[in-house]
C-alpha positions in Angstrom: 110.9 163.8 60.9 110.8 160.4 61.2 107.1 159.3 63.8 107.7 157.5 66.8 106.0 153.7 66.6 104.0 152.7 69.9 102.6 149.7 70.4 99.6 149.0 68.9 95.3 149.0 70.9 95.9 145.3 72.3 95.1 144.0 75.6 98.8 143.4 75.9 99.4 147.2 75.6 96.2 148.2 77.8 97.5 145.8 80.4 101.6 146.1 80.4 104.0 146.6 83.1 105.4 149.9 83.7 108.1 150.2 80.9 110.3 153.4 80.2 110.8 154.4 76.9 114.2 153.9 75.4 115.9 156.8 73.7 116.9 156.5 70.3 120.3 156.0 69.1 123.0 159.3 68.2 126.2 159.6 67.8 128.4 156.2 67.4 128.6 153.3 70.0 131.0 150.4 70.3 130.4 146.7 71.8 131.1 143.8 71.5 127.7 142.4 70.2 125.0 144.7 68.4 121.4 142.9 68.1 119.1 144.3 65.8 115.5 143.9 67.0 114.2 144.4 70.9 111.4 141.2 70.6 112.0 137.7 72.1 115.0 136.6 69.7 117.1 139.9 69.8 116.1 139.7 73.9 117.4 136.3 74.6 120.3 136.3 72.4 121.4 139.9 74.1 120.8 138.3 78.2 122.6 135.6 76.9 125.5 137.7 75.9 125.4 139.7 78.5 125.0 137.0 81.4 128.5 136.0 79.9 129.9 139.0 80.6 129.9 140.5 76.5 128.8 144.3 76.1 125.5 144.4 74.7 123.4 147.2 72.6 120.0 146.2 70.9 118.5 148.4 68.5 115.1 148.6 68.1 113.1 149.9 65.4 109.8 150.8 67.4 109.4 149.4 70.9 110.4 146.7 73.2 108.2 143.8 72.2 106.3 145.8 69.7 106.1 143.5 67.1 105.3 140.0 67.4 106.8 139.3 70.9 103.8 141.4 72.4 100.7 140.3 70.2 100.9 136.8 70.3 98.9 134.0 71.9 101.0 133.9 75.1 101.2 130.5 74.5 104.5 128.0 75.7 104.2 125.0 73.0 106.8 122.4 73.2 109.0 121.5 69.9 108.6 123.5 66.3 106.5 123.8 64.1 106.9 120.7 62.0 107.7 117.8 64.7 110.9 116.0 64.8 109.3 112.6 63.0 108.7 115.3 59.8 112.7 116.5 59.9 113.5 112.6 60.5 111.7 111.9 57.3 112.8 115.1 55.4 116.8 115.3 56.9 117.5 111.8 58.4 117.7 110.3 61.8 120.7 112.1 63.0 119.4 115.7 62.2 116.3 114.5 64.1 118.3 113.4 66.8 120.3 116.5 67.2 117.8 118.8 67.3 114.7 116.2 69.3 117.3 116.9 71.8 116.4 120.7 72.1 113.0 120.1 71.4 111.7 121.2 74.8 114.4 123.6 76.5 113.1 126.6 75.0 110.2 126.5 77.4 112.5 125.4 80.6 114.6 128.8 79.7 111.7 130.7 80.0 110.8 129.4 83.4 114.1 129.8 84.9 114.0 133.7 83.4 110.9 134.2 85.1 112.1 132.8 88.8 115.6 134.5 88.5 114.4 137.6 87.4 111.4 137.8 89.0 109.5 138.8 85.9 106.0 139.7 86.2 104.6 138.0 83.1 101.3 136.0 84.9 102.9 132.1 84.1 100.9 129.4 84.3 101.7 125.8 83.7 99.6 123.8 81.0 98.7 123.7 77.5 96.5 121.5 76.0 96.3 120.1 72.2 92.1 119.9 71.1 90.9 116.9 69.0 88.6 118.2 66.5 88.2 114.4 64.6 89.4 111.1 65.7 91.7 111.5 62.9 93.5 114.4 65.0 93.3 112.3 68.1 95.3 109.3 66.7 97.9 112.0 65.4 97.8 113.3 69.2 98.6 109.8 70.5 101.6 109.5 68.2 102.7 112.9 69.6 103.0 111.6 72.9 104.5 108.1 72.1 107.1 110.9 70.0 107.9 112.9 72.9 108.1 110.4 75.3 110.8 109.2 73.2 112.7 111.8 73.4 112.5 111.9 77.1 109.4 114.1 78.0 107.1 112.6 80.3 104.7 115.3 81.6 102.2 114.6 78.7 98.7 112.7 79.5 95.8 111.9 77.0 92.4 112.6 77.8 89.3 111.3 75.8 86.2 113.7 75.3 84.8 113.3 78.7 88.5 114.3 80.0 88.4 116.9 77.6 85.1 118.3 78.3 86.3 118.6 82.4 89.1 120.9 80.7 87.1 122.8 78.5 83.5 123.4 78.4 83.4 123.2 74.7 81.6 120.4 72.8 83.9 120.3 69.5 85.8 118.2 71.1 86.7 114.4 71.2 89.6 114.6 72.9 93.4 115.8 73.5 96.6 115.9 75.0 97.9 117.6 77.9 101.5 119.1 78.1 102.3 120.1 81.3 105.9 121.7 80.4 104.0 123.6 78.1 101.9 126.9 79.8 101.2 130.3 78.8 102.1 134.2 79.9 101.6 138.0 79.4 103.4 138.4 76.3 104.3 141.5 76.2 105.3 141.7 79.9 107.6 139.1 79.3 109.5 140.8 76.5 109.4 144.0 79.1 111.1 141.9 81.7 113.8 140.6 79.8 114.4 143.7 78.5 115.0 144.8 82.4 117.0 142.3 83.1 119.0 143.0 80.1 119.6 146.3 81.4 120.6 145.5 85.3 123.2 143.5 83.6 124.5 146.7 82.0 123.2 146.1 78.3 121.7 149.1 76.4 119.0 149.5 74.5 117.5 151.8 71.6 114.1 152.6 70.8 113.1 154.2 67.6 116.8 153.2 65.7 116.0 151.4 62.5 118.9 149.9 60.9 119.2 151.7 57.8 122.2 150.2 56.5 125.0 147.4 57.6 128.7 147.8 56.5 130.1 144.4 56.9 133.8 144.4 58.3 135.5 143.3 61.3 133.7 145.2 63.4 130.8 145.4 61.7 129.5 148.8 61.4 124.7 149.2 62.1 123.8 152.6 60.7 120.1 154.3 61.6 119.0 157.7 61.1 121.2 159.5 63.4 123.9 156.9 64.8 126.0 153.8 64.2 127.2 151.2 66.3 130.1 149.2 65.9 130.6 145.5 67.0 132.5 142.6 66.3 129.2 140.7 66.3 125.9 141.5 65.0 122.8 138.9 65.5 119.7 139.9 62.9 116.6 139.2 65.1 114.0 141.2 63.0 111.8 138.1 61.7 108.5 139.5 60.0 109.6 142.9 60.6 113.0 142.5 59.0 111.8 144.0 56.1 114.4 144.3 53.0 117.3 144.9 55.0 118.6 141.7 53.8 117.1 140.5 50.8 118.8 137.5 50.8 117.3 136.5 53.9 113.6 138.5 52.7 113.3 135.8 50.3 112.9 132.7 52.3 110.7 133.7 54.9 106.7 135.4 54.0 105.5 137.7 56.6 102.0 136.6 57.6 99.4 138.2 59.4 97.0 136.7 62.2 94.8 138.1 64.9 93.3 138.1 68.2 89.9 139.2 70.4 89.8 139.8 74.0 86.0 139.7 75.9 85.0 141.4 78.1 86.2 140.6 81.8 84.4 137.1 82.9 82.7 136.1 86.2 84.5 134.3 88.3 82.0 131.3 87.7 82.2 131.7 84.3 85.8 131.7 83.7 86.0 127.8 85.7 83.5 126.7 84.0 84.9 128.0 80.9 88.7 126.8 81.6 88.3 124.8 84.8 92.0 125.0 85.1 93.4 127.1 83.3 94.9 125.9 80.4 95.8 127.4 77.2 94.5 125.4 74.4 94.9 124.8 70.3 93.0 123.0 68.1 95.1 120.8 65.6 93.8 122.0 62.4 96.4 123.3 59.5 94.6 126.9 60.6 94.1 126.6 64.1 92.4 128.2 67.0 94.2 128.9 69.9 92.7 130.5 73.3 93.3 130.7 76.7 92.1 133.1 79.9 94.1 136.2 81.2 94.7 137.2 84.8 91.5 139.4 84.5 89.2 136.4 83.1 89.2 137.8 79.8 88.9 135.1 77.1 91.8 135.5 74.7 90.9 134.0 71.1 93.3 133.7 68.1 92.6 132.2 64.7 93.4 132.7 61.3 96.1 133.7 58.8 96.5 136.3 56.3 99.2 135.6 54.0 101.5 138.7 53.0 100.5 140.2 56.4 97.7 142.5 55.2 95.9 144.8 58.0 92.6 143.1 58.9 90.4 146.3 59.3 87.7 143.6 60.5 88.9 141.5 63.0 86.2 140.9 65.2 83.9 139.9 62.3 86.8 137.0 61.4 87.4 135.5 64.8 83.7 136.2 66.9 82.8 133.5 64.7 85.1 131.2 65.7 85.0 131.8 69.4 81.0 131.1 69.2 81.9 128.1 67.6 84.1 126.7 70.5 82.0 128.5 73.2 78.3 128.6 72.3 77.7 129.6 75.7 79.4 133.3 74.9 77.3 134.1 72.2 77.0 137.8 72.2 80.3 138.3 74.7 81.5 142.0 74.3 84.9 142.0 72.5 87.1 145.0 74.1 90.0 144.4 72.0 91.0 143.5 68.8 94.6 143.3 67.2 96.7 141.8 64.2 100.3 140.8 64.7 102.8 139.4 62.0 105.1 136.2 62.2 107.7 135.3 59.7 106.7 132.1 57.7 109.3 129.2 55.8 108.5 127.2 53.1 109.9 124.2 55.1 107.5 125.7 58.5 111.2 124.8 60.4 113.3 127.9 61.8 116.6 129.1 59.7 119.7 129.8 61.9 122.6 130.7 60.3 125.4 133.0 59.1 125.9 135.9 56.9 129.9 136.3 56.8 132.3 135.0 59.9 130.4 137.7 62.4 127.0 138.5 61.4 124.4 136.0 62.7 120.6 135.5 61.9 117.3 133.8 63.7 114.2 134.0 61.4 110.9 132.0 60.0 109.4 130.6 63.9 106.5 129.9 61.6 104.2 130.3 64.5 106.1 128.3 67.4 108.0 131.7 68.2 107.8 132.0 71.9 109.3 128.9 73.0 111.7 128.7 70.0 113.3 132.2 69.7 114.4 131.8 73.7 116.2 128.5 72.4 117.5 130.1 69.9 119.2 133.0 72.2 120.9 130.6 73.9 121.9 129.0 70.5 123.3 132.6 68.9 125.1 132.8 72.1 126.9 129.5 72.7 128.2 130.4 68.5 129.5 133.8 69.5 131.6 132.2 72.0 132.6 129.2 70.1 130.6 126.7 70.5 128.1 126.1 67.6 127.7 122.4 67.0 123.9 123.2 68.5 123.5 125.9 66.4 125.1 124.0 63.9 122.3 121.3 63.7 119.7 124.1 62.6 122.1 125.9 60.4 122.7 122.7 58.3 119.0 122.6 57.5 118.3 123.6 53.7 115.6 126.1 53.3 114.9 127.0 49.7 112.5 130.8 48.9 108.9 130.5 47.7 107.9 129.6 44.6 106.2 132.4 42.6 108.7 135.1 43.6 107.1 138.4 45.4 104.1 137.8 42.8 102.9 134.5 42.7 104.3 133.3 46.4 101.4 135.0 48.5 98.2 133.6 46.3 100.0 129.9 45.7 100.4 129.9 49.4 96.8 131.0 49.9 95.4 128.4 47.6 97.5 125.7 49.6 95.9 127.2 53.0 92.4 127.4 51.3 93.2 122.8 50.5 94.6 122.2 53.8 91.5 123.4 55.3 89.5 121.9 53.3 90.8 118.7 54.3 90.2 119.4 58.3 86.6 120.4 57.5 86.2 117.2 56.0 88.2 115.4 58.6 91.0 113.4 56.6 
């Protein structure tokens, strides 16, 4: 008998809506679109779909959110992973253009979720880039004069004594404020969606791996003890995909990071902490990211394991790092500890694209996956229906597998992690 996946000991799962559980699928089911995977891609591509009147099933192979979409750092950040001057230089200006152009909607769709759903997911507007070196600063400054470019203009630069009113940190020597950017409640985001997915009439199963696709018009998703068949299927598995589709396996590296919570904070020591409430990340290659829950727990991130291997220590790996930024919490009880995967590309830009005339994929977020996957719902949905010259602009993107093959790929990445750090320690 196959066991039932839950959601792993996070502060997301100790502190999540009310959510049912989903049965799993039997028998056969036919729709018109079948998404495989129940996190923030499969969920915005499926309310897409179904707020354009398609019948929608998800399957899921554990829980709603249980994967990436509900241990991550909560945080909103604006464009992709590589910025669009690093696809100007590596695809040309009109690439650049086309996709600088959706650069910041991902976070707007969110919002307008939120408020027309009324999803209780604790949003809060404001995230803030941290100067470590003035190196870093300068590379901020181009940031904005980017950005501003493209037609965003809620971004303001703050020197080290700005910087030290927003965070009571000395590392600092200064930073940039996005206010489009902002963080949430993970996991209670995912749940909502999933909610509103289902007032519109959508279905979803829990517990129904894909086992097998039989491509065909429909296309037939097979699990344990169902099928569904649809005349579109959208693969939204990311780093827990698995070898369902080696072909897309290949290009992407499932890595592994993780996160603390403290302790609840005073009141007092919360401001002083986060005066406003911003969610913050440092702008090394391996960065540090952090922000306060609803609660006044500090939430700290940090690190990367390459090949997503369990950390069995991770309060040892990331205390450090929070005593570093906050000398002031030295000795802070940790309550919870967690790891979470996210699906990794050579190129660090997301692959869209197509496998056959009805089968669509989303994968490789490279560690800008909230705001991105909710783009890229609206993306897989505007293609469905006919429209994909947006979809299109990512799709046209080459993206080439790792070097090494499943050998070699996860140490050669390592040792390029181990000189990019380097580098930050040393400050060029």
């Amino acid at each position: 008998m196959t066991t039932a996946l839950e959601y792993p000991a996070s502060y997301y799962a100790a502190s999540a809506n009310p959510a049912p559980k989903r049965p799993a699928l039997t028998g056969a089911v036919h729709c018109d679109v079948c998404v495989i995977g129940a996190g923030y891609t499969g969920l915005s591509t499926a309310l897409e779909m179904a707020e354009r009147g398609y019948r929608v099933v998800v399957l899921e192979a554990a829980r709603v959110g249980w994967g990436a979409s509900g241990r991550n750092g909560g945080q909103i950040v604006n464009s992709y992973s590589r910025d669009i001057d690093v696809i100007e230089r590596r695809h040309g200006k009109s690439a650049a253009a086309r996709i600088g152009a959706m650069a910041f909607e991902g976070g707007a769709i969110i919002r307008e979720r939120v408020e027309r759903y009324g999803i209780s997911c604790d949003l809060k507007a404001g995230n803030l880039f941290a100067a470590i070196t003035p190196k870093q600063m300068r590379e901020l400054e181009e940031r904005r004069a980017l950005w501003e470019s493209l037609g965003h203009r809620a971004l303001t630069l703050l020197d080290d004594r700005q910087m030290r009113g927003e965070v009571d940190s000395p590392r600092y020597v200064g930073g940039l404020l996005d206010g489009l950017g902002g963080h949430i409640h993970p996991l209670n985001l995912a749940l909502g969606e999933a909610a509103a997915l289902e007032s519109l009439g959508a279905t979803i199963f829990e517990q129904s791996a894909v086992e097998q696709i039989v491509y065909g018009e429909p296309v037939v998703l097979k699990t344990r003890a169902g099928q569904v068949s649809a005349s579109f299927v959208v693969v939204a598995g990311n780093a827990y995909l698995g070898q369902l589709i080696p072909a897309l396996a290949e290009k992407t590296l499932p890595c592994g990071t993780q996160m603390i919570a403290t302790e609840p904070l005073s009141e007092e020591a919360a401001g002083r902490l986060l005066p406003n409430g911003h969610c913050v990340e440092d702008c090394n290659f391996l960065l540090d990211y952090y922000r306060l829950s609803a609660d006044r727990r500090l939430l700290y991130g940090g690190g990367t394991v390459y090949g997503a291997r369990e950390s069995g220590e991770i309060e040892a790996q990331i205390r450090p790092k929070l005593e570093r930024t906050f000398p002031q919490l030295a000795g802070v009880r940790i309550d919870y500890g967690w790891t979470g995967n996210f699906s990794l590309t050579l190129s660090r830009l997301p692959q869209l694209g197509r496998i056959g005339p009805n089968v669509y994929f989303s994968q490789g977020c490279s560690g800008h996956g909230v705001s991105y996957t909710h783009l890229a719902g609206r993306l897989l949905a505007e293609t469905i229906q006919g429209q994909s010259e947006r979809f299109d602009a990512f799709a046209a993107l080459p993206h080439q597998p790792f070097p090494g093959g499943r050998l070699l790929r996860v140490p050669l990445l390592t040792l390029g992690a181990w000189y990019y750090g380097w580098r930050d320690r040393l400050g060029i």
